[in-house]
C-alpha positions as CSV (number, residue, x, y, z in Angstrom):
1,X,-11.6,-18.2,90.1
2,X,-7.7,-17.5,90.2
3,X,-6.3,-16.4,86.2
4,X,-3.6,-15.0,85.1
5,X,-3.3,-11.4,83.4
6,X,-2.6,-11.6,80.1
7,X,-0.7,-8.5,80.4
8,X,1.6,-8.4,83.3
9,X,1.1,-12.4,84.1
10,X,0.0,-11.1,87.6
11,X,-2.4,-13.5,89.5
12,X,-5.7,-12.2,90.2
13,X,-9.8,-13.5,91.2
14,X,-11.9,-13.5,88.1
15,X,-15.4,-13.5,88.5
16,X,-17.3,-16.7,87.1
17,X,-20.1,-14.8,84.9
18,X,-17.1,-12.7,83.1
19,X,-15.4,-15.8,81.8
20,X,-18.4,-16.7,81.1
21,X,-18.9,-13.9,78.7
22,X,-15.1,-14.2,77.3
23,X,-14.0,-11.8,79.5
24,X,-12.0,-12.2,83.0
25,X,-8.6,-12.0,81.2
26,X,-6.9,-9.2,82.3
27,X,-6.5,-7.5,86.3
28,X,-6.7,-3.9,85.5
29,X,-8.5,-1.9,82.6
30,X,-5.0,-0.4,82.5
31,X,-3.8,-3.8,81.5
32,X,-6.3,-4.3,79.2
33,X,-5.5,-1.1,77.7
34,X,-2.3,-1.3,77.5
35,X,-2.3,-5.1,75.7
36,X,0.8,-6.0,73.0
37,X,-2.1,-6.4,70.2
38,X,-3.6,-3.3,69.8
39,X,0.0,-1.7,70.6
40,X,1.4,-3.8,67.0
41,X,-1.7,-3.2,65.7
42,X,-1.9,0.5,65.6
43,X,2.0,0.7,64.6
44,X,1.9,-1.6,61.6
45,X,2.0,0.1,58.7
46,X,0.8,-1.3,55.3
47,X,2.3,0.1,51.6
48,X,-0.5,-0.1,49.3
49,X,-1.0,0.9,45.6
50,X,-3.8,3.5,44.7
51,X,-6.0,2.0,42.5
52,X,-6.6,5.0,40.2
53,X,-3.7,7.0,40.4
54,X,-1.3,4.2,40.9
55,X,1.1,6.0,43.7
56,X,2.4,4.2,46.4
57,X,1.1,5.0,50.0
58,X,1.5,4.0,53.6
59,X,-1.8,2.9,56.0
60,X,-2.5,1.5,59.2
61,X,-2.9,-1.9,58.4
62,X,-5.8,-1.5,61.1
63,X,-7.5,1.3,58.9
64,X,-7.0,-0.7,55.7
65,X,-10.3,-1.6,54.2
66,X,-11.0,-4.7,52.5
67,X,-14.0,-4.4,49.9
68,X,-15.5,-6.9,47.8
69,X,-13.5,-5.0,44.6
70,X,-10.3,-5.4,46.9
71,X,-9.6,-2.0,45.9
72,X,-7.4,0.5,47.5
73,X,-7.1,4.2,47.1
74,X,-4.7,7.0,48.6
75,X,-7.6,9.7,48.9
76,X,-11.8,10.0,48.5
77,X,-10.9,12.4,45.2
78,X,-8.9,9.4,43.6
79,X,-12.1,6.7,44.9
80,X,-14.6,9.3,43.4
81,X,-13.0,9.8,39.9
82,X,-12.1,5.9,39.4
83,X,-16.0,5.2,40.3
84,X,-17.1,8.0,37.8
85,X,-18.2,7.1,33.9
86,X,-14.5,8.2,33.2
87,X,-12.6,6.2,35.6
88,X,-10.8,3.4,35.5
89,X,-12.3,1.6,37.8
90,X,-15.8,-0.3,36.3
91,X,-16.1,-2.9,39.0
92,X,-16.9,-0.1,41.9
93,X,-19.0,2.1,39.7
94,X,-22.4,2.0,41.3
95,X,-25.4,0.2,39.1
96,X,-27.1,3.1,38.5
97,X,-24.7,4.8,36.1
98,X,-25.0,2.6,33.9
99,X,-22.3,1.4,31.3
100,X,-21.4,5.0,30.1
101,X,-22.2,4.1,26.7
102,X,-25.4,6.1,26.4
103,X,-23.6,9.0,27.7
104,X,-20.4,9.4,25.7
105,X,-21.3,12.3,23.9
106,X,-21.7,14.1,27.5
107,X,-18.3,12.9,28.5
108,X,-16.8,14.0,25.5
109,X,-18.0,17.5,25.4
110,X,-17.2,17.9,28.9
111,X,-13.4,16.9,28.5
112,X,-12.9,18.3,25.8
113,X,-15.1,21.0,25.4
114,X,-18.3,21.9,23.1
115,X,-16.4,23.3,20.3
116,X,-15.1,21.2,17.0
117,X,-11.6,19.9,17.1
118,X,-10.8,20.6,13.7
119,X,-12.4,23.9,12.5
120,X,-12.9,25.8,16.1
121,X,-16.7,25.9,15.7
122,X,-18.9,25.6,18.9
123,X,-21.8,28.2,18.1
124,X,-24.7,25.8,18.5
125,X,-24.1,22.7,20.7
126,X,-26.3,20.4,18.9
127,X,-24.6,20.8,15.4
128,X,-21.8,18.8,17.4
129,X,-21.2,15.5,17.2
130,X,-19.3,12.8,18.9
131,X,-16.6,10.9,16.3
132,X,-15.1,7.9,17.6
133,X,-11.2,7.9,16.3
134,X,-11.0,3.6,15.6
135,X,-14.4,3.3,14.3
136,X,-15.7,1.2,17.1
137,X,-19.1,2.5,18.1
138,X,-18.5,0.4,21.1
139,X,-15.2,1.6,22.5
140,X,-16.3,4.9,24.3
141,X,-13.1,5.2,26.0
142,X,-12.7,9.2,26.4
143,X,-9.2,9.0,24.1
144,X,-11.0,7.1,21.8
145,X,-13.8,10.1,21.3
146,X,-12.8,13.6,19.5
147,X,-15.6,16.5,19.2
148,X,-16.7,17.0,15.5
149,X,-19.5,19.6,14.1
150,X,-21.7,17.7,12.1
151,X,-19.7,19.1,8.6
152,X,-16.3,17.4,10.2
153,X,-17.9,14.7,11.2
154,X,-19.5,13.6,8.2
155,X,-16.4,14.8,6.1
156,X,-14.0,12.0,8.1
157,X,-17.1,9.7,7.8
158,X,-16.8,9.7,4.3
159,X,-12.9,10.2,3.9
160,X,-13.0,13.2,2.7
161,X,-9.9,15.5,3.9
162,X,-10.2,19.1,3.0
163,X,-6.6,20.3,1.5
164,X,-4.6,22.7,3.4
165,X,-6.1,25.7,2.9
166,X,-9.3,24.7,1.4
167,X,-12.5,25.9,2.9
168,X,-14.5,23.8,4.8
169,X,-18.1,23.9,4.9
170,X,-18.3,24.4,8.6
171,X,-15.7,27.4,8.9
172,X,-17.7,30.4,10.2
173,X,-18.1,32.3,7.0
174,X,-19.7,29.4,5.2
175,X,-22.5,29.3,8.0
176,X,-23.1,33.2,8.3
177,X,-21.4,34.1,11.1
């Protein structure tokens, strides 16, 4: 059967069982190659916002990937730290981590470190506790969390601020270090 390239419009004999099959539309594999949608599709470029970091960058709109989340992001490193308990990203995190609310106190002393933000101490890691700032066991935001021992922590529980210069019961003389 005489068809037309798509390509170059040349004539040329098509056989019957590659129409059949959706095919037959093109004379050469060069001109099948060489056809204007994959050329405009390979040179289209797509700007895109990073969904963690929030920075503008470019993509082939033919490597662009379209999840169920309709997420974006400029780099694995920025997908990996939104889908972590930390990030800011819930909706991709995978079922199996959970809410993060179980494992606050983790997150805490691994941002900020296992050592009291008032009085310095850090000798044994389970006199530490985890205070949250607004009072909202709920929120477990990682700004929302501050690293207490358990002498600071029950101190701001109660309301009790020590004076400047007092000594507190947690400083390291006061526990025999």
């Amino acid at each position: 059967m005489k068809k037309n390239c798509l390509t170059c419009d040349k004539e040329f004999e098509a056989l019957q069982r590659e129409l059949t099959r959706g095919n037959g539309k093109y004379c050469s594999r060069e001109c099948s190659s060489n056809r204007p949608v994959w050329k405009n599709r390979s040179k289209t470029i797509s700007t895109l916002t990073c969904a963690a970091c929030y920075k503008e960058f470019d993509r082939q709109t033919c490597r662009v990937h379209y999840t169920k989340s309709g997420l974006n992001f400029c780099s694995r490193e920025c997908k990996e730290n939104a889908q972590s308990l930390a990030g800011n990203c819930p909706e991709i995190r995978p079922e199996h981590y959970g809410d993060g609310k179980s494992s606050y106190r983790e997150r805490a002393l691994k941002y900020y470190g296992a050592k009291c933000n008032r009085c310095g101490y850090g000798e044994i890691e389970q006199m530490l506790d985890v205070h949250h700032r607004d009072k909202n066991r709920e929120h477990n935001e990682i700004e929302n969390l501050e690293v207490l021992c358990v002498w600071c922590h029950a101190l701001e529980t109660r309301g009790i601020v020590a004076q400047s210069g007092e000594r507190l019961p947690c400083t390291q003389e006061a526990v025999g270090a």
